[in-house]
PADREN-10709 format. One line per field, with one value per residue (C-alpha): x, y, z; chain. Coordinates in steps of 0.25 Angstrom, whole numbers, plus 5000, padded with zeros to 4 digits. Example, Ala and Ser with C-alpha at 12.3 -4.5 7.8 and 13.67 -1.06 7.14 Angstrom:
# PADREN-10709
c1: 5049/5055
c2: 4982/4996
c3: 5031/5029
chain: A/A
//
This chain:
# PADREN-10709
c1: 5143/5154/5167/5175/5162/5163/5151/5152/5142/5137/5128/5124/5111/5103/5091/5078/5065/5059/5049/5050/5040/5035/5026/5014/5021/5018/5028/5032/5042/5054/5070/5072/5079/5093/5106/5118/5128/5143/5141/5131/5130/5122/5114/5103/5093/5099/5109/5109/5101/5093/5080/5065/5051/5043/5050/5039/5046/5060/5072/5073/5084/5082/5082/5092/5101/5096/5107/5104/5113/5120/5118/5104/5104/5109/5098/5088/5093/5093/5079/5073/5081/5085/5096/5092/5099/5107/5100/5088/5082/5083/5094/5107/5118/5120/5129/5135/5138/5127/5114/5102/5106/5120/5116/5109/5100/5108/5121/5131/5138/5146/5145/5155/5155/5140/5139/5124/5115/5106/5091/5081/5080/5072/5058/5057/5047/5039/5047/5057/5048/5044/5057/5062/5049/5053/5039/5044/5057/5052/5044/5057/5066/5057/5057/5073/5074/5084/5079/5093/5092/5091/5101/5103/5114/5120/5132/5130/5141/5144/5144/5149/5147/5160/5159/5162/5152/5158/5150/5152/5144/5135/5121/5121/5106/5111/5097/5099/5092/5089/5081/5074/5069/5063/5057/5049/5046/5045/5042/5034/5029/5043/5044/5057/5062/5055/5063/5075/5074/5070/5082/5090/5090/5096/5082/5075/5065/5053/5057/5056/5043/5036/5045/5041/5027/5026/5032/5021/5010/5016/5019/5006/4998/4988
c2: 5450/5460/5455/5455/5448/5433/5425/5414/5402/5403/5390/5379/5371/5362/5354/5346/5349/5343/5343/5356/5358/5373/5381/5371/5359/5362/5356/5360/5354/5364/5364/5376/5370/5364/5357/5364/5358/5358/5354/5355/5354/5364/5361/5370/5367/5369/5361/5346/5342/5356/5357/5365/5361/5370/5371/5382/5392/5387/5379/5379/5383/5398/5394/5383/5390/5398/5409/5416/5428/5424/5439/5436/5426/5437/5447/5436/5431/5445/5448/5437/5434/5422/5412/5407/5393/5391/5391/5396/5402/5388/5394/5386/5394/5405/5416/5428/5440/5438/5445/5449/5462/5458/5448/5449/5442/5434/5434/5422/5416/5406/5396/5384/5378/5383/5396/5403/5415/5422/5421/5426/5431/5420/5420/5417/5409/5404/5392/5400/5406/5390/5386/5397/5400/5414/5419/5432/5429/5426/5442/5446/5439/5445/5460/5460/5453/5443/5432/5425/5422/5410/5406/5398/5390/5393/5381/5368/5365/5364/5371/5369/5376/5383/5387/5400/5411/5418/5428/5426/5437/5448/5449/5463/5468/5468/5464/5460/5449/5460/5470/5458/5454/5468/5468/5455/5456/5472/5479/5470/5483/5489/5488/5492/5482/5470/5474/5476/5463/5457/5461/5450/5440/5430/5432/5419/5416/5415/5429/5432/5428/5436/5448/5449/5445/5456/5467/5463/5467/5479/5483/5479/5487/5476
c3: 4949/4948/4943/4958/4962/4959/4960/4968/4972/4987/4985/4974/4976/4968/4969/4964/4969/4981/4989/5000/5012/5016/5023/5029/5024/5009/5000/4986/4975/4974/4970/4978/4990/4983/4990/4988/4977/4974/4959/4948/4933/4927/4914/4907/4915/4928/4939/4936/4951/4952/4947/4950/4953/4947/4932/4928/4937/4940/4930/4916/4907/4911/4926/4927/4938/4950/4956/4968/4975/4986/4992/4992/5003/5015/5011/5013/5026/5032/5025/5029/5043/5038/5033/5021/5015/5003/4990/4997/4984/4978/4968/4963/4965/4976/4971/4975/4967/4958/4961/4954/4951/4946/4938/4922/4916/4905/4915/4912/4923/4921/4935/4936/4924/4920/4913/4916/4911/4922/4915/4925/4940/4948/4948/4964/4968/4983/4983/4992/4999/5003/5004/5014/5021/5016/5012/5008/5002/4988/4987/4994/4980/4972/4979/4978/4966/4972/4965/4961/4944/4936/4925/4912/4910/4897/4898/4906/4918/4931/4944/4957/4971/4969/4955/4951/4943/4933/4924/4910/4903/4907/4900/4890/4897/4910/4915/4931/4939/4946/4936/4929/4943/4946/4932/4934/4949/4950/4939/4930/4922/4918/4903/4903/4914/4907/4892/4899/4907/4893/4886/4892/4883/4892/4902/4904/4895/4905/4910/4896/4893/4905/4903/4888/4892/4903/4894/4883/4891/4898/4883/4876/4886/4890
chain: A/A/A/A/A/A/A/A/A/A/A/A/A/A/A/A/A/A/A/A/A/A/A/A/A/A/A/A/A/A/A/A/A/A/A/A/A/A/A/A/A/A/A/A/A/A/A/A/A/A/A/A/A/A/A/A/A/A/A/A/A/A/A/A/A/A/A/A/A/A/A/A/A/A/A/A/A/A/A/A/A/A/A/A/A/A/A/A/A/A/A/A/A/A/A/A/A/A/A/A/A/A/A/A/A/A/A/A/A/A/A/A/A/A/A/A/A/A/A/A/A/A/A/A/A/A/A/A/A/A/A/A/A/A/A/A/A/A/A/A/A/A/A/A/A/A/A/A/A/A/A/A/A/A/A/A/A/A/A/A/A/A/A/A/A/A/A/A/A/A/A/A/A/A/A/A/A/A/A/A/A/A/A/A/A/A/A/A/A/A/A/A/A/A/A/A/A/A/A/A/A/A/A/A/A/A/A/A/A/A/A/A/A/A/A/A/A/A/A/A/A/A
//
């Protein structure tokens, strides 16, 4: 996010889980399809009216707001000849000017009145594959590492549909969304990559745990 290119909110969408119907007529409990919004407050555990289905993998205070690139949207639809519909990835805010590789982990972004810190790239899961009867969609998130990020929120607030983003601080290690994504998808043996990745502080601790988990065998020679 350069300084002559402001951020601005493309979409905002909440929702609670509910059932959804794919393939054969299987049916699943997810949050992933959410309704557009023109306000919401944002606590530490995520909007007020947004929640998850599956809290093993998704919310929590490291996870309580999902960004996605706007940019992200066109070189889907032409991948995959399609038109895909807002808040397709189940994210909350759509943005623009904001993409993985632009972005650090321990980035703060102050949104309305809401000031939060990128944690973690998002760990995509076959819930969008079901939901957009993509099936390829989620290896292809993974492959290009656009996965959008998750944040934490660092002061309580409120945000609307026209809100501006404003970043307030960048993190010192200057780790992407991006680089921590290959890391953990790619190049699941690169020392180097997983110490860098580690050294921000502001990493989510989950990521944390399997990061330091994985360097200790590759380092321990087991």
């Amino acid at each position: 996010m350069g300084n002559s290119e402001e951020a601005v909110i493309k979409h905002f969408a909440i929702g609670l889980p509910e059932k959804m119907t794919y393939g054969n007529g299987e049916k699943m409990e997810t949050a992933i399809r959410k309704k557009p919004v023109q306000e919401a407050f944002l606590t530490k555990d995520g909007f007020s009216g947004d929640g998850v289905a599956d809290v093993k993998y998704h919310g929590g205070p490291d996870r309580a707001v999902c960004l996605y690139p706007y940019e992200h949207y066109t070189f889907w639809n032409d991948q995959f000849d399609t038109n895909l519909p807002p808040a397709a990835f189940g994210e909350n805010l759509t943005v623009t000017n904001m993409l993985e590789r632009d972005v650090c982990i321990g980035d703060i972004f102050q949104i309305g009145d809401a000031i939060v810190q990128v944690t973690q790239g998002r760990v995509p899961c076959n819930t969008i594959d079901r939901r957009l009867e993509m099936k390829p969609l989620l290896k292809a998130m993974v492959k290009t590492g656009y996965t959008g990020y998750l944040c934490r929120v660092l002061e309580e607030g409120t945000v609307r549909a026209d809100s501006i983003i404003r970043k307030v601080s960048k993190s010192p290690t200057q780790v992407s969304v991006l680089y921590a994504n290959e890391i953990n998808f790619h190049k699941p043996k690169d020392v180097d990559g997983i110490m860098k990745v580690l050294e921000a502080e502001e990493l989510a601790a989950e990521w944390r745990q399997f990061l330091t988990k994985r360097l200790t065998k590759l380092t321990s020679g087991k």
